[in-house]
DOPAMAR-24604 format. One line per 4 residues: number of its first residue (from 1); for each residue y, z, x of N, C-alpha, C. Coordinates in steps of 0.2 Angstrom, whole numbers. Layout:
<recs>
NUM) Y Z X Y Z X Y Z X ~ ...
</recs>
This chain:
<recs>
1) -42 813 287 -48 810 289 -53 816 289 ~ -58 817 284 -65 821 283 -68 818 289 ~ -72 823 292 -77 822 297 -84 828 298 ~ -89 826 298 -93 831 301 -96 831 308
5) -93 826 314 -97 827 318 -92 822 322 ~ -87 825 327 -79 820 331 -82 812 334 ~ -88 814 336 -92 808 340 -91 802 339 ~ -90 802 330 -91 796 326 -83 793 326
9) -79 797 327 -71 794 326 -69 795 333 ~ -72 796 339 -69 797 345 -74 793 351 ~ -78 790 349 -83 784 351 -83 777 350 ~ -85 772 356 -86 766 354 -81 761 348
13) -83 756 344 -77 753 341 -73 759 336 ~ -74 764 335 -71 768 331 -64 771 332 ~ -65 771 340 -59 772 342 -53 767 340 ~ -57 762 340 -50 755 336 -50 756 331
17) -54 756 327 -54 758 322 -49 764 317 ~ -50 770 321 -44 775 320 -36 773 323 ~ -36 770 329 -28 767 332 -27 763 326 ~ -30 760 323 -28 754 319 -27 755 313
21) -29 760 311 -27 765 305 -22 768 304 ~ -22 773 311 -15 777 310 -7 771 310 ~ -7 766 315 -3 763 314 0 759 309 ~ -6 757 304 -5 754 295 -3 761 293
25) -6 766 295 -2 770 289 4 773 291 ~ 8 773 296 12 775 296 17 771 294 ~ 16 764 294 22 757 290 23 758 287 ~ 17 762 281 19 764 273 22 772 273
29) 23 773 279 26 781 275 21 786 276 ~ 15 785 280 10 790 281 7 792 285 ~ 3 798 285 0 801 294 -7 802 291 ~ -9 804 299 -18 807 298 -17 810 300
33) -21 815 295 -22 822 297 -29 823 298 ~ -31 825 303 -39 827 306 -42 833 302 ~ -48 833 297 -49 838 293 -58 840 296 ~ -61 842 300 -65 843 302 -71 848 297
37) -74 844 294 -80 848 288 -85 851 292 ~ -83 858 292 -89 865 297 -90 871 291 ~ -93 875 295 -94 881 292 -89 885 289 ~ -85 883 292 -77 890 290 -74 888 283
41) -76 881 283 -71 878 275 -65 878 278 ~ -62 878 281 -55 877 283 -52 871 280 ~ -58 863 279 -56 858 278 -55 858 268 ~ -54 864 266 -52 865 259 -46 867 260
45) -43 870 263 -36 873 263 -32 868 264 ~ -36 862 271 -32 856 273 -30 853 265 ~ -37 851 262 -35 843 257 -34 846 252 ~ -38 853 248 -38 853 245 -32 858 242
49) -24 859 247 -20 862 248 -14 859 243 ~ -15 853 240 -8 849 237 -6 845 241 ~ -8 844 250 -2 841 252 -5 836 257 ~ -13 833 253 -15 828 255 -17 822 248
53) -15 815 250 -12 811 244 -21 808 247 ~ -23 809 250 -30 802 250 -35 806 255 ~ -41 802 255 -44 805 261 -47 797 265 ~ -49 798 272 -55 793 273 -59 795 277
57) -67 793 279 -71 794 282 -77 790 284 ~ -82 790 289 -84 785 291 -93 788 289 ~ -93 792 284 -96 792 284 -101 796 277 ~ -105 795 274 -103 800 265 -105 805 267
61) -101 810 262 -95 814 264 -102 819 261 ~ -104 827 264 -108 829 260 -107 831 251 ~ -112 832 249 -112 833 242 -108 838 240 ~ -107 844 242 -101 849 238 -95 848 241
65) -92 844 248 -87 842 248 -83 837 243 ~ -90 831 242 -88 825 238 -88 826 230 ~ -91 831 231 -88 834 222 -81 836 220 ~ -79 841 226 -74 843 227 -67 837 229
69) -67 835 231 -62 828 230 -61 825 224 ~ -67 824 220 -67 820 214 -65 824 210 ~ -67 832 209 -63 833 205 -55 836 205 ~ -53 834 212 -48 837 214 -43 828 212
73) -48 823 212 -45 813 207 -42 812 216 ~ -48 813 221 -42 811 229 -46 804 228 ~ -40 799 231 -43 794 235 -48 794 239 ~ -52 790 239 -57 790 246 -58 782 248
77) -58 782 254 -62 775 257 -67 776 264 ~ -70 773 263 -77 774 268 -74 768 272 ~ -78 768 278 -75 765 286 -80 764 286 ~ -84 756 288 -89 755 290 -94 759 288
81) -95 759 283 -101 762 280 -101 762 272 ~ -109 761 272 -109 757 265 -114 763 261 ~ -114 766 260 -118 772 259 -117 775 252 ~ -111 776 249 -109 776 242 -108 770 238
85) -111 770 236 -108 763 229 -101 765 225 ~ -102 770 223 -94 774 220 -91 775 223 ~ -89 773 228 -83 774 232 -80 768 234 ~ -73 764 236 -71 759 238 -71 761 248
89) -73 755 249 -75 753 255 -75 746 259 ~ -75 748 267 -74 742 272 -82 742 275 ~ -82 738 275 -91 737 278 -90 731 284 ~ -94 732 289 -98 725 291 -103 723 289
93) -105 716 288 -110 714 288 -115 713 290 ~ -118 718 293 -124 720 297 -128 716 296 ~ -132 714 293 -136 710 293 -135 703 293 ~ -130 699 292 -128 692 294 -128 692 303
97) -123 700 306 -126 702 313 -132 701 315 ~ -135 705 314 -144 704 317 -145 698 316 ~ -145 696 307 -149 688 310 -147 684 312 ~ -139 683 315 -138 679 320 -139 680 328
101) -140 686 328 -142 690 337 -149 686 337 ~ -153 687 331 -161 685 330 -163 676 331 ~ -158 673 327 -159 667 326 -157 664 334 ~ -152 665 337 -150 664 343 -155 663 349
105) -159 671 348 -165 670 354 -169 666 353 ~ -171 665 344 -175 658 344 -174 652 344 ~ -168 650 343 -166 644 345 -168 644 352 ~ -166 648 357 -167 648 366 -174 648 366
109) -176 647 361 -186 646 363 -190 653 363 ~ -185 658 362 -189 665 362 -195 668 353 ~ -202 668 356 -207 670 352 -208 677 351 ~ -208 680 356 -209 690 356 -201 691 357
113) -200 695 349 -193 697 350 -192 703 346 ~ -189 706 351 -192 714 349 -181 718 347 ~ -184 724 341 -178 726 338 -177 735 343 ~ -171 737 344 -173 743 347 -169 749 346
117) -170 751 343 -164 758 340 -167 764 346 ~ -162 768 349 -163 774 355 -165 778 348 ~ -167 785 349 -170 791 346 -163 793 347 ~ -158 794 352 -150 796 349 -146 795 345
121) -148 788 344 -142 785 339 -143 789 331 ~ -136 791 329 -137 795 324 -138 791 315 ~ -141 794 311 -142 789 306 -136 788 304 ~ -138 780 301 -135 776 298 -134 771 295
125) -132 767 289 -134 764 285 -134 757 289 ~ -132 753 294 -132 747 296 -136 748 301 ~ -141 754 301 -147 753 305 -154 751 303 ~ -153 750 295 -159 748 291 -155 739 290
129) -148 740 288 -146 732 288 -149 728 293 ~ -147 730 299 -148 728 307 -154 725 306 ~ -161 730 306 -166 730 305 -167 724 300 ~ -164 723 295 -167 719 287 -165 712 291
133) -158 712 294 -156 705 298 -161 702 302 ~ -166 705 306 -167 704 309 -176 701 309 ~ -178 707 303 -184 703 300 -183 697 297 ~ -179 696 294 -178 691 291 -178 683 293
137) -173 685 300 -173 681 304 -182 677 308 ~ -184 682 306 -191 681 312 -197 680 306 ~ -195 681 302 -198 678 294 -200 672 293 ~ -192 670 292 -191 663 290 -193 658 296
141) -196 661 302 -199 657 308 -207 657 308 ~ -211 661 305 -215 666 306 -218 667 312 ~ -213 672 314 -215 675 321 -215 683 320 ~ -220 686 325 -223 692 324 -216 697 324
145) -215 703 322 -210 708 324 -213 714 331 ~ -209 715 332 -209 721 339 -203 728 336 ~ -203 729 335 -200 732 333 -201 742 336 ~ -196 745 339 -197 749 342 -189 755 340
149) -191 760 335 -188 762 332 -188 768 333 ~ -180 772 336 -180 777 336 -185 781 343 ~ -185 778 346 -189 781 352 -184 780 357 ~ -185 787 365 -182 787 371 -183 780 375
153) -178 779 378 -179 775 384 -185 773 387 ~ -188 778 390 -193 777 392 -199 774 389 ~ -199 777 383 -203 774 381 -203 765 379 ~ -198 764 379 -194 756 378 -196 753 383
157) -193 758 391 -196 754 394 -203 752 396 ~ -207 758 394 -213 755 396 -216 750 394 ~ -215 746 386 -216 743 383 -215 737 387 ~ -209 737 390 -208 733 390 -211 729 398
161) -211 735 402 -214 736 410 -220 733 410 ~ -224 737 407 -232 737 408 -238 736 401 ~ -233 731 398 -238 730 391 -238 722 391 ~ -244 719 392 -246 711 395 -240 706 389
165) -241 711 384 -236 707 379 -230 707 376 ~ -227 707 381 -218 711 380 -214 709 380 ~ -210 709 374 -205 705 372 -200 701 379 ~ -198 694 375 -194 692 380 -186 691 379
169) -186 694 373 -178 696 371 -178 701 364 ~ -173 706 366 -171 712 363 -165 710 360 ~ -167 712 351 -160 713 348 -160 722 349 ~ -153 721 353 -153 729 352 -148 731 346
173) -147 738 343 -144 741 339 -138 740 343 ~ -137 744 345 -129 742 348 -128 743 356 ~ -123 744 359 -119 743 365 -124 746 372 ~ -125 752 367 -129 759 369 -136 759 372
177) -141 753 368 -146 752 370 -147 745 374 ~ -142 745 376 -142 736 378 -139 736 386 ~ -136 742 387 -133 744 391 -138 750 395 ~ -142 753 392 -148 755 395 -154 754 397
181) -155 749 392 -160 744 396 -158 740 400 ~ -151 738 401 -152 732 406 -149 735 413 ~ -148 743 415 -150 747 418 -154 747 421 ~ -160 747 416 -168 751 419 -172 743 422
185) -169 739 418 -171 731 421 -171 732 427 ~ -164 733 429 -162 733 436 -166 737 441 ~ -168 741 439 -171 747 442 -177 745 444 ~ -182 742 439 -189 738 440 -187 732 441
189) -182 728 443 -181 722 446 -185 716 441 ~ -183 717 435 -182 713 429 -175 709 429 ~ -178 704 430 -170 699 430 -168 697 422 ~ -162 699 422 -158 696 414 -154 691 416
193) -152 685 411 -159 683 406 -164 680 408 ~ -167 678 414 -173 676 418 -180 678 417 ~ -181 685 415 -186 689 413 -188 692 405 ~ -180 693 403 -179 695 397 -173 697 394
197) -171 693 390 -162 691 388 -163 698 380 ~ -157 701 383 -154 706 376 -147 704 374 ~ -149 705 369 -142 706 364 -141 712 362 ~ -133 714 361 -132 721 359 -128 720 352
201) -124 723 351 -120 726 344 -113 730 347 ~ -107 728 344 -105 729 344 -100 727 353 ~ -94 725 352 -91 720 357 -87 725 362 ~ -88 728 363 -84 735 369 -81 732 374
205) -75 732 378 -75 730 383 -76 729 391 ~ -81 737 391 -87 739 397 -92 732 397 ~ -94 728 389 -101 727 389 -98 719 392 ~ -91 718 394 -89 710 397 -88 708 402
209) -90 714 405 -89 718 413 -96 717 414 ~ -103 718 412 -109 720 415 -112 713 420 ~ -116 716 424 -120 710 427 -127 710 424 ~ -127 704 419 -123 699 418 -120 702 412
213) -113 698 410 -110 700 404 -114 702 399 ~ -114 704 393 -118 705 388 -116 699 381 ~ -123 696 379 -120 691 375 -122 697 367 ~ -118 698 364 -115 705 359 -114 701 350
217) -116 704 347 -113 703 339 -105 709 338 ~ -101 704 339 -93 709 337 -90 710 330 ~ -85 712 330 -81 713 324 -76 715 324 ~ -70 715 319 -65 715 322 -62 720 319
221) -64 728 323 -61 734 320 -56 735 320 ~ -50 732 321 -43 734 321 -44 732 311 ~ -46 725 309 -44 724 305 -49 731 298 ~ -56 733 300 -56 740 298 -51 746 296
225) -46 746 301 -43 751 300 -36 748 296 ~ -34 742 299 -30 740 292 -32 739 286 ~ -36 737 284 -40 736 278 -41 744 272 ~ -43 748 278 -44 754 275 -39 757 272
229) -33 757 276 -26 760 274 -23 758 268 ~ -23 750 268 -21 747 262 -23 749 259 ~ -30 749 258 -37 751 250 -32 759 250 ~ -33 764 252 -30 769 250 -26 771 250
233) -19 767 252 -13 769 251 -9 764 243 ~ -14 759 242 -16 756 236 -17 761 231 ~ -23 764 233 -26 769 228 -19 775 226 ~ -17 777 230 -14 783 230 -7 781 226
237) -2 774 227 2 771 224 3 770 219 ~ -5 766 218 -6 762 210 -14 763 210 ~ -15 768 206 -22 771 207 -23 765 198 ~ -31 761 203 -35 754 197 -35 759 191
241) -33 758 185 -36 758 178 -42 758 177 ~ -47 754 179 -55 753 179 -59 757 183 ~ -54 761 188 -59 767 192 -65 762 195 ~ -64 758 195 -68 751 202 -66 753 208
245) -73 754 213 -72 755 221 -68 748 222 ~ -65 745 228 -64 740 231 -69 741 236 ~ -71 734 237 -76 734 243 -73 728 247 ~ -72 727 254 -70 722 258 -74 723 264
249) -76 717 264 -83 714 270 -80 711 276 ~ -82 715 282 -79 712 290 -86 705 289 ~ -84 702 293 -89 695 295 -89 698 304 ~ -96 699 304 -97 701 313 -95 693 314
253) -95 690 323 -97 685 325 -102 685 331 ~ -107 681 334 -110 683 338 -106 678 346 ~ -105 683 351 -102 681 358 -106 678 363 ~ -109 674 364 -113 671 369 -112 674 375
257) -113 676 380 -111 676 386 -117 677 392 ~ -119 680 397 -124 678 403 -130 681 401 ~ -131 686 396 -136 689 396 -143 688 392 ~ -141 681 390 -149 677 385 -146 670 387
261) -154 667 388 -154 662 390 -163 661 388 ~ -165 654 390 -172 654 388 -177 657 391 ~ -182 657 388 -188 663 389 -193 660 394 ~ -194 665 399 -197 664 409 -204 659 405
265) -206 652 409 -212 648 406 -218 655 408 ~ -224 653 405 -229 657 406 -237 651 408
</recs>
């Protein structure tokens, strides 16, 4: 496994994602090896030493690395990310995601509904997806977008505290932003869903535990990490004649649970 940054394979659903990898690959006779992509090169000596049969990675790979695999003819398959066309790949649906997180709070009657990515969240391809699901949603309605991208806390919350026209439910990007806002609700004695119902991303354990639970867009990372293994131990086995990526698409579902509900009357 190439990586340039642990955070992505040692965080959030990734972590299932990797447990559920190693497992599949171990059935067929194989291990992960952690190849960490920094300054030193080191991760040339790892794969590009003979005695790595594939790689995977959750993220595209940079350019003179991805040169070098290709023409070293290594397996690759990308995890959750859709970012190469030339490369076989596990993707979620991202945008079937958002537009059902989007469509839900409008079925509940909600008009101002805002999308919200933190300033930490590291780039990503399913943060333009997210985003696309979610226009799209509020399109097909015609209702106005909120949209607040890439900004701190603070500033989210003040949007949301002391601007006469604040949204009254939040698609958030994921676990992260949905879990901090409904923090700082707390803090300002913002009741959820009574004042303003969020939706997150991504189904974490902690987010079924919160008061109130988080009603969340999941997916089912275990089957990411089996899916992956097979695509590359596939490749590695019976590498395709046609040099065709495989692409196989998770279906998120969305989870109802306490924390959307309809929109405070006015």
């Amino acid at each position: 496994m190439l990586y340039t940054d642990y955070a992505w394979i040692f965080e959030g659903m990734n972590t299932q994602v990797v447990s559920s990898l190693v497992r599949t690959l171990q059935q067929s006779g194989y291990h992960l090896v952690f190849a960490p992509i920094d300054d030193s090169g080191s991760w040339e000596d790892i794969v590009l030493g003979g005695q790595i049969d594939g790689c995977v990675v959750f993220q595209k790979l940079p350019d003179h690395v991805d040169d070098a695999l290709r023409d070293r003819q290594l397996p690759i398959v990308l995890l959750g990310d859709d970012s190469d066309p030339e490369v076989s790949r596990v993707v979620v649906d991202d945008f079937a995601g958002a537009y059902a997180a989007t469509k839900h709070l409008i079925g509940l009657g909600h008009k101002r509904i805002g999308y919200y990515v933190h300033d930490l969240i590291k780039p990503h391809c399913s943060i333009d997806e997210r985003l696309r699901g979610y226009r799209a949603a509020l399109d097909e309605c015609g209702l106005n977008r909120q949209e607040c991208l890439q900004i701190p806390t603070e500033d989210m919350v003040h949007q949301i505290v002391h601007c006469d026209s604040r949204p009254t439910g939040i698609v958030a990007y994921s676990n992260f932003e949905a879990t901090v806002l409904a923090h700082a609700m707390w803090q300002y004695g913002i009741g959820i869903p009574g004042d303003i119902s969020i939706v997150g991303f991504n189904d974490l354990f902690a987010t079924r535990h919160m008061t109130p639970p988080l009603t969340t867009v999941g997916y089912d990372a275990v089957r990411i990490g089996e899916f992956g293994a097979q695509i590359v131990v596939g490749q590695i086995e019976s590498p395709p004649e046609d040099g065709k990526p495989t692409v196989t698409e998770i279906k998120p579902k969305l989870v109802v649970r306490g924390s959307t509900g309809p929109p405070p009357e006015e």
